[in-house]
Structure formats: C-alpha cells, structure tokens
N, C-alpha and C positions, 0 to 999 in steps of 0.2 A: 563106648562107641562100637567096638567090635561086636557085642551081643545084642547090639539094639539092632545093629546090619547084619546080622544071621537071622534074627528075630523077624525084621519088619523087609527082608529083602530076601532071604537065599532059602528059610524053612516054608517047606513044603511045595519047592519050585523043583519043577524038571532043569535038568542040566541046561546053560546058553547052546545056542550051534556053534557059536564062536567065542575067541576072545574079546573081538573087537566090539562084540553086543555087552560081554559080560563086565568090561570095562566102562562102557555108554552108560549101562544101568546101577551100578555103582558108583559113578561120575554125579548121575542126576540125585541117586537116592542122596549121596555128600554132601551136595550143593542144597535137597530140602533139608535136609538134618539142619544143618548151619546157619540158614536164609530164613523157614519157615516154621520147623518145629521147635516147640517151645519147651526148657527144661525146664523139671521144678526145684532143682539145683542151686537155679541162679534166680529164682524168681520169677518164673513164667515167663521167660521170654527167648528170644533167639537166641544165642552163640554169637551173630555178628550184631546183634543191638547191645549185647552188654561187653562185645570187646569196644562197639564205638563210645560207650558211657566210661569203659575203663581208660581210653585214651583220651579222652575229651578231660577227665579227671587227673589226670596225671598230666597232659598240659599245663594246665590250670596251676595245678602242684609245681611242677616245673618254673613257671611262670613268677611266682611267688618267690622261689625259693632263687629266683635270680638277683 
C-alpha cells in the first residue's frame, strides 16, 4: 500500500499548498485503490469485491456451522 502511494501519487509531484489538499488527494487516491484498482494478489479484482466475497463466504460458513 504504502509504495503503490508513493509510486502512483506523491513521485514526481511538487509539494500540496496545503494539508487539507494533501489529505483530499490521498483520501481519493484510498478510496480508488480499494473501489477500483484491481490486485493481482487476490485475483484481479478490487479489495472491497473480495472482502464482500470473503464475508459473504464466511456467513455462509457461519451458517452451517450453526
């Protein structure tokens, strides 16, 4: 996470004016990381499509195992 956001947000950028920008742009880059880019980690897909596959699975597990 950390070197992806150095990588794909902060290298080769001039300094924000502010904190309150530099916070904005790091808020948005989190929320694409998470929402839209895809890892090939976990099988090409979001971060929140395979936490809802892992919960949706572990319901299910739960479910069962009541």
């Amino acid at each position: 996470f950390n070197a992806a956001l150095k990588r794909e947000l902060l290298e080769g950028r001039a300094a924000f004016p502010d904190q309150a920008t530099a916070y904005r742009a790091v808020f948005r880059w989190a929320h694409r990381y998470n929402t839209r880019r895809r890892h090939s980690a976990i099988g090409n897909i979001t971060p929140n499509t395979y936490e809802a596959a892992y919960a949706a699975t572990a319901s299910a597990t739960l479910a069962e195992a009541a």
